[in-house]
C-alpha positions in Angstrom: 289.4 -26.1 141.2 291.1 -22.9 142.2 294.8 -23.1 142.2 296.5 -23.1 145.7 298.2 -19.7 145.1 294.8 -18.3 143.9 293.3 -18.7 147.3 296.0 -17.3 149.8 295.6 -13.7 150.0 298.8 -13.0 151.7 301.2 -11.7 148.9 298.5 -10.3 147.6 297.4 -7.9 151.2 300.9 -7.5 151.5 301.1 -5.5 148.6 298.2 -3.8 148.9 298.9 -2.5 152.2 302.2 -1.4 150.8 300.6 0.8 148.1 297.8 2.3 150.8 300.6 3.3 153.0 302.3 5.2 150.1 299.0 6.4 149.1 298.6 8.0 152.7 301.9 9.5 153.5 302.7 11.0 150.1 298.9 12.1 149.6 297.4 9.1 147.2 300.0 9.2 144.5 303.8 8.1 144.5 305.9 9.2 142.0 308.8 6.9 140.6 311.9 7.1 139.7 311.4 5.8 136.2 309.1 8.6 134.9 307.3 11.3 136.1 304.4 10.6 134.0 304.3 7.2 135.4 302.1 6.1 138.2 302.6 3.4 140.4 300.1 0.4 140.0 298.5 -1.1 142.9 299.3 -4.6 143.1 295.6 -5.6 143.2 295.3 -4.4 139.5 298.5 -6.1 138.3 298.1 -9.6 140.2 295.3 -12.7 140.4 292.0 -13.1 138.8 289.7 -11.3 137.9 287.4 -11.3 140.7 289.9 -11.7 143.0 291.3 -8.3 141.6 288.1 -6.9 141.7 287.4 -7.1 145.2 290.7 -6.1 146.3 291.1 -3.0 144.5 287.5 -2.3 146.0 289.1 -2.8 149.1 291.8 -0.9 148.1 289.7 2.1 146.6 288.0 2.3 150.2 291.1 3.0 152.2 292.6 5.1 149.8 289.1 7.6 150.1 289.3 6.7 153.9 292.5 8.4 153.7 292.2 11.4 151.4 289.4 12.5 153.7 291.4 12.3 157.0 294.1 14.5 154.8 291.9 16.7 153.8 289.7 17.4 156.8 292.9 18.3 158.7 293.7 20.7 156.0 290.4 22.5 156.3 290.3 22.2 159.8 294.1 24.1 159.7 292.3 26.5 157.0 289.5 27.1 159.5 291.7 27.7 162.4 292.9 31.5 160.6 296.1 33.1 161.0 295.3 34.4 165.0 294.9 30.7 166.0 297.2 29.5 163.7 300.2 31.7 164.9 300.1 31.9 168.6 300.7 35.0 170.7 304.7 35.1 170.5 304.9 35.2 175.0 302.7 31.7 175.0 304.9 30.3 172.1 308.3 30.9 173.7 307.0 29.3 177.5 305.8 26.3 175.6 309.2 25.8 173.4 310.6 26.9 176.5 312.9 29.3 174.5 313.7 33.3 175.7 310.6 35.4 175.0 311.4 38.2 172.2 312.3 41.5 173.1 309.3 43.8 173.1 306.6 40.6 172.9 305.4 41.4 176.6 305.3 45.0 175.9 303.0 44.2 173.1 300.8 42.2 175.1 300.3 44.6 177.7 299.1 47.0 175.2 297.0 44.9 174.0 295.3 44.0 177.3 295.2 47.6 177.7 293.5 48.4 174.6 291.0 45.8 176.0 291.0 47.3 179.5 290.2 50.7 177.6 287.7 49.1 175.6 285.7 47.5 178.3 286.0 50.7 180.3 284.7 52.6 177.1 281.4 50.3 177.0 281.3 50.7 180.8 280.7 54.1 179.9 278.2 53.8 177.2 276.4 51.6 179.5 276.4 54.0 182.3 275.4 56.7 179.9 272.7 55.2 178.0 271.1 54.2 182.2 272.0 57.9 182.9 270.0 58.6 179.8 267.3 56.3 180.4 266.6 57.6 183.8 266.7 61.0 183.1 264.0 60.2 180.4 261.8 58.4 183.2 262.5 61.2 185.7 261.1 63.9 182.6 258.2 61.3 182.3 257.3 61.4 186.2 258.4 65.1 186.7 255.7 66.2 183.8 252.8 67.7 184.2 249.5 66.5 183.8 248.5 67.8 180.2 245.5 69.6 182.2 242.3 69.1 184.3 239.3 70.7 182.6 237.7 71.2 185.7 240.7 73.0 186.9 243.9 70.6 188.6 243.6 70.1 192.7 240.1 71.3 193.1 237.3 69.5 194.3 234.9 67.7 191.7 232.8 65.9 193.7 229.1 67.4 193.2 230.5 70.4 190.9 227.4 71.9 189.2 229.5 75.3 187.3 232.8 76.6 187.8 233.8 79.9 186.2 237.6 80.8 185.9 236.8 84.0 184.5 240.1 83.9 181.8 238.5 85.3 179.1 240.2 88.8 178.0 237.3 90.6 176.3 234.5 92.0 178.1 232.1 91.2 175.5 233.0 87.4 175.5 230.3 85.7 177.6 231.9 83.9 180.9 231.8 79.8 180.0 231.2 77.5 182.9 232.9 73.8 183.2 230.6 71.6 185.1 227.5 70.0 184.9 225.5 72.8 183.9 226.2 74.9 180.6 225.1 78.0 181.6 227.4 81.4 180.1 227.1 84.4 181.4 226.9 87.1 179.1 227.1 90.7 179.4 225.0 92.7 181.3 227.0 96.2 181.3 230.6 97.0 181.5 230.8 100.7 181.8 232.6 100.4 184.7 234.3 97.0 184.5 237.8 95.9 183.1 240.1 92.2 183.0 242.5 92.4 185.4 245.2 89.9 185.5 247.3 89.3 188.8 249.6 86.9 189.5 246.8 85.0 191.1 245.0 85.3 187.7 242.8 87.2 185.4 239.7 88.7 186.7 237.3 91.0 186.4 237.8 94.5 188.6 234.3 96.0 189.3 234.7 100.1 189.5 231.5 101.3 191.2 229.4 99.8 193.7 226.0 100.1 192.9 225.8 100.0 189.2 224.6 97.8 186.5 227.5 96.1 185.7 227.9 92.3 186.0 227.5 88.9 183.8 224.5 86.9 183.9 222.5 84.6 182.0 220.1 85.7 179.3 217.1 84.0 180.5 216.1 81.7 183.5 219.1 79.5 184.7 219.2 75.7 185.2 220.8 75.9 188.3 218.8 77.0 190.6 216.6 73.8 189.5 219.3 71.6 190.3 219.9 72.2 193.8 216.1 72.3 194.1 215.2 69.5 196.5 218.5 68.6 198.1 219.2 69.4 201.4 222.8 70.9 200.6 224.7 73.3 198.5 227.7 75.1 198.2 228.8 79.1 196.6 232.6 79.8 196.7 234.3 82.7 195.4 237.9 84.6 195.0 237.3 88.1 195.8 238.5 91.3 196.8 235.7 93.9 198.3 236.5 97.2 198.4 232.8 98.5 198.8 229.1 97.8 198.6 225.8 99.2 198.6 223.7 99.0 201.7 221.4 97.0 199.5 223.7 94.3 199.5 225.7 94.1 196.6 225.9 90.5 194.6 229.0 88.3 194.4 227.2 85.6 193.1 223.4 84.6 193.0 220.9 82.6 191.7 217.6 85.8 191.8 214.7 86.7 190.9 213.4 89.6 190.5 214.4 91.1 194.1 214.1 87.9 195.9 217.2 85.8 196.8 217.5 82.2 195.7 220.9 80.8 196.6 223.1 84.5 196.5 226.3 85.5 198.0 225.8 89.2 199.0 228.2 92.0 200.4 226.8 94.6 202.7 228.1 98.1 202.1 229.6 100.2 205.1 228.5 104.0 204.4 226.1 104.0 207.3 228.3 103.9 210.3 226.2 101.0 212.5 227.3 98.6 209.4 230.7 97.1 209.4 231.7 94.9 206.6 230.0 91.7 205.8 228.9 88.7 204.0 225.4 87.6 203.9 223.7 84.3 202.5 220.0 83.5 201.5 217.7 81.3 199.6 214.5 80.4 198.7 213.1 82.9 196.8 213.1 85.4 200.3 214.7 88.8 200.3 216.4 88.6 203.9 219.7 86.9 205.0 220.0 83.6 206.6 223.1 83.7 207.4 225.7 86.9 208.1 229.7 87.0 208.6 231.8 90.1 209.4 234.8 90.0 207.2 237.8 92.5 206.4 237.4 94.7 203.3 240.0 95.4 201.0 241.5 91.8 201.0 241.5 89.1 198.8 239.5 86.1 200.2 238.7 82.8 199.5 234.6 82.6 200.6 232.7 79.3 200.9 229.7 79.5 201.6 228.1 75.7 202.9 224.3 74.5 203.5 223.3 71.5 205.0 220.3 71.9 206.4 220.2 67.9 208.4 222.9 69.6 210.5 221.0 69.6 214.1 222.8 72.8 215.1 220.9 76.0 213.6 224.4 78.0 213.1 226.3 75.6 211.7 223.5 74.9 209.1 224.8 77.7 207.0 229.1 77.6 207.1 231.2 80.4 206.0 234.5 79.3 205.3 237.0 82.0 205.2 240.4 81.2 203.1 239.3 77.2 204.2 239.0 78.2 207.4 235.3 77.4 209.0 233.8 80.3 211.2 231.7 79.7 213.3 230.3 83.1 214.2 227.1 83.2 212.1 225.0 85.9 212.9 226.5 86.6 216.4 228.7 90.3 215.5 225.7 91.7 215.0 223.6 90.2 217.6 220.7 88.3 215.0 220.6 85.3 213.3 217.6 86.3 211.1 216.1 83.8 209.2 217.9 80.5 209.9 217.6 77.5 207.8 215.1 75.2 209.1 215.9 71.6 210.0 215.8 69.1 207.4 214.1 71.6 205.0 214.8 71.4 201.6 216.0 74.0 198.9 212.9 75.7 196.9 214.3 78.2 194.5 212.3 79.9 192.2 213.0 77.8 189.0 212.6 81.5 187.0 215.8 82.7 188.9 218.9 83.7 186.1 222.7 83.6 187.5 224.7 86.3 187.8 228.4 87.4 188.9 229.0 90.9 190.4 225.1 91.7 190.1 221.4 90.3 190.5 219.0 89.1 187.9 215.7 89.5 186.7 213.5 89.6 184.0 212.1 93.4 185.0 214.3 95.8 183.8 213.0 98.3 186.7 214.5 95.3 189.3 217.9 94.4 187.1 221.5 95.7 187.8 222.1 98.4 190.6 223.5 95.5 192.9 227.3 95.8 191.7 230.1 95.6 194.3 233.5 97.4 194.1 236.5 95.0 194.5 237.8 92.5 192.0 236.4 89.2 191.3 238.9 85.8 190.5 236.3 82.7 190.1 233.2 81.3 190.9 231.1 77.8 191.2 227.9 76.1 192.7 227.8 72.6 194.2 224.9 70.8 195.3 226.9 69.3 198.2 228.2 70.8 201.3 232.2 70.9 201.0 233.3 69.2 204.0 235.7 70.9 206.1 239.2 68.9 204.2 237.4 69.8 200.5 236.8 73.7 201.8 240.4 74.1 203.0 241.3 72.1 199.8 240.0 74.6 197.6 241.0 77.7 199.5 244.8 76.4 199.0 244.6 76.0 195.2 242.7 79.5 194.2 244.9 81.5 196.9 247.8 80.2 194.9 245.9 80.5 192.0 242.5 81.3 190.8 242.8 80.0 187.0 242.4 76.9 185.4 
């Protein structure tokens, strides 16, 4: 049986929490005055039995980890807080102590709130610079051009068969089509012919009306094949007449032999009774369906329109002059010739070459002799009838500029 003593703890806690509260306050160790090297004992090590000192100093070995952790997380926490947050700005310190704040410490604080005012005004800027930037960038991006249209920018697509810009500088380069229809025109003589280039665009200037010059294909075209059984179609040209023979000189045609099959003509003016015009036919005939007096010595946009569904015989064939539609056909010279019959449809010769500025065949005795005098910008065929909008479309573009 335990002794009496051995079982009440008091003396025993007493001491112990004597020795944790040294422990604590003078950071776990307590150094006496008998010898520096000498440690103090806890009481748990130097009183009861064994077991009994066993569990306390357990005990005692818990709080005194318990506290050397609290110590030193408030150390590291201090550590963590750095020098700024560990020294307070000097203005804040002296309200709190409620002492006289230091000469110069408000000074110093405005200028640093100005430094920061400066600062945020300086990213201000960036910011505003960089969107500046940013929407200059985006007004380059909408403000450029489109890298270019192939079938020339702001001209009409819809039912293009061949357009020809006529750009190329040498007169022995054939003249390349874009379109449906790959037909080049290659040269047929250029004795009298030169590249022009205006500030409406390069051309080719015709110098004697009447003479072999001109382009055309080599053989029979594909065109006149693909506006063969439609009931529409469409010539239009940039050009500048300055004379023609009374054998009405070609602008643009689709012929054979001496027949015309889809052909824009001039009509020359050395017999008095003729003023100037511009005639149309088709069909493998060799008369004019269709006439227009226009002004020489101008540059004109001419589109020439078939339809032949239209119920009214003169508006069957339209001649649109700078995209404006006139609707004179036939009557400033009194005849309407051979008109385009109602609901007909085209029937070119399919042996019919293209040419600009002259007429084709494949007889020498019936080739050339058909050249106008003038200057010519661009052509191209459609198998449609432009509409009025489409015809004054066009006329805006190539009157501005006849090039790709």
């Amino acid at each position: 049986m335990l002794a009496s003593d051995d079982r009440s703890p008091g003396p025993r806690w007493i001491a112990l929490k004597d020795d944790f509260t040294r422990l604590v306050y003078a950071g776990g160790v307590e150094r006496s005055a008998r010898t520096a090297s000498q440690r103090v004992r806890p009481s748990c090590v130097r009183e009861g039995t064994r077991t009994t000192r066993l569990w306390t100093c357990l005990v005692w070995a818990a709080f005194v980890l318990a506290g050397c952790g609290y110590v030193s997380l408030d150390t590291t926490d201090a550590a963590d807080l750095g020098p700024a947050d560990a020294d307070p700005d000097p203005v804040d310190r002296s309200v709190a102590e409620g002492a006289p704040i230091e000469d110069g410490a408000m000074d110093a604080r405005d200028e640093d709130a100005a430094d920061l005012s400066d600062a945020d005004a300086a990213d201000a800027a960036d910011a505003s610079d960089v969107a500046d930037t940013m929407d200059a960038a985006d007004a380059v991006d909408m403000a450029e051009p489109d890298m270019g249209d192939p079938l020339g920018a702001g001209l009409v697509h819809r039912g293009l068969l061949a357009r020809y810009f006529l750009e190329e500088t040498g007169l022995s380069e054939p003249r390349i089509p874009v379109g449906t229809l790959d037909m080049p025109l290659f040269p047929l003589d250029t004795a009298n012919v030169s590249v022009v280039d205006l500030p409406t665009g390069r051309g080719l200037a015709f110098g004697v009306a009447g003479a072999d010059d001109g382009f055309c294909t080599t053989d029979a075209s594909p065109l006149p094949g693909a506006l063969n059984g439609g009931f529409t179609g469409t010539i239009e040209v940039v050009v500048r007449v300055d004379d023609a023979t009374e054998n009405q000189s070609r602008l643009l045609g689709t012929d054979y032999r001496m027949n015309w099959n889809f052909s824009l003509a001039v009509r020359g003016v050395s017999d008095p009774a003729n003023t100037p015009a511009v005639r149309f036919s088709m069909n493998d005939v060799n008369y004019a369906m269709g006439t227009w007096e226009v002004p020489y010595g101008e540059r004109h946009v001419f589109t020439l329109t078939v339809d032949s569904q239209v119920p009214e015989v003169r508006r069957r064939t339209t001649l649109f002059v700078d995209g404006v539609r006139r609707t004179d056909n036939g009557a400033a010279f009194g005849e309407v010739g051979e008109t385009v019959p109602l609901g007909s449809t085209i029937n070119n010769n399919p042996n019919s070459g293209t040419c600009i500025g002259n007429r084709y065949s494949d007889r020498a005795s019936d080739r050339g002799d058909r050249a106008f005098q003038g200057t010519i910008g661009y052509a191209a065929y459609y198998d449609i009838a432009l509409t009025d909008a489409e015809a004054a479309q066009n006329a805006a573009r190539l009157l501005a500029n006849d090039d790709r």
